[in-house]
C-alpha positions in Angstrom: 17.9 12.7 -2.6 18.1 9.6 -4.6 15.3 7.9 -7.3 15.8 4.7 -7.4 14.2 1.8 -8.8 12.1 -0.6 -6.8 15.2 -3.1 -6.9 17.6 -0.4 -5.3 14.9 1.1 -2.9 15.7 -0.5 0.5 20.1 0.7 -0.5 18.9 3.9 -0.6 17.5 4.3 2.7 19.7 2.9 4.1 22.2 5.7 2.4 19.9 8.2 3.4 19.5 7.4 6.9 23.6 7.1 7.3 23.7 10.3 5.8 21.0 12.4 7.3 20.3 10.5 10.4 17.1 10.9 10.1 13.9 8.9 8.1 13.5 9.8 4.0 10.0 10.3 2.7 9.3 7.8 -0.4 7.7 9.3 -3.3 6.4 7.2 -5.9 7.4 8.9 -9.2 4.1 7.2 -10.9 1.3 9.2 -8.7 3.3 12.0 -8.3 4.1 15.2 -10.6 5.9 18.0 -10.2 5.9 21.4 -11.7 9.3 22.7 -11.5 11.4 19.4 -11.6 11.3 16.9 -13.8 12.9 13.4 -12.1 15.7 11.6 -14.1 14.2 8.3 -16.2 16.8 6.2 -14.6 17.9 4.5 -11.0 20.9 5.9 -9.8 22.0 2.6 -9.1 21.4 0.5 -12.6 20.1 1.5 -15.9 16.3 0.5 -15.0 13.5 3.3 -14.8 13.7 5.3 -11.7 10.3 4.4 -9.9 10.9 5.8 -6.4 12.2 9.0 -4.7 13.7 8.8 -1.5 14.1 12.4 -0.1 
């Protein structure tokens, strides 16, 4: 699971997909909440706000 900003997105599919061998879903942070997590503020790539999550 990765958030990412929109810079980093494509890097972390590709990550994904070496790892898992498999798809991610993309989950944009901005139309999405969630009740029991709350996502970090920042890319885990650079220091911009994490926009995406690629799971």
């Amino acid at each position: 699971m990765y958030v990412v900003c929109k810079e980093h997105l494509e890097l972390a599919i590709e990550m994904f997909v070496d790892e898992y061998e498999d798809a991610p879903d993309i989950v944009d942070l901005k139309d999405t909440e969630f009740s029991d997590w709350d996502p970090p503020v920042q890319c885990s790539h650079c220091e911009q706000a994490g926009k995406f999550l690629v799971v």
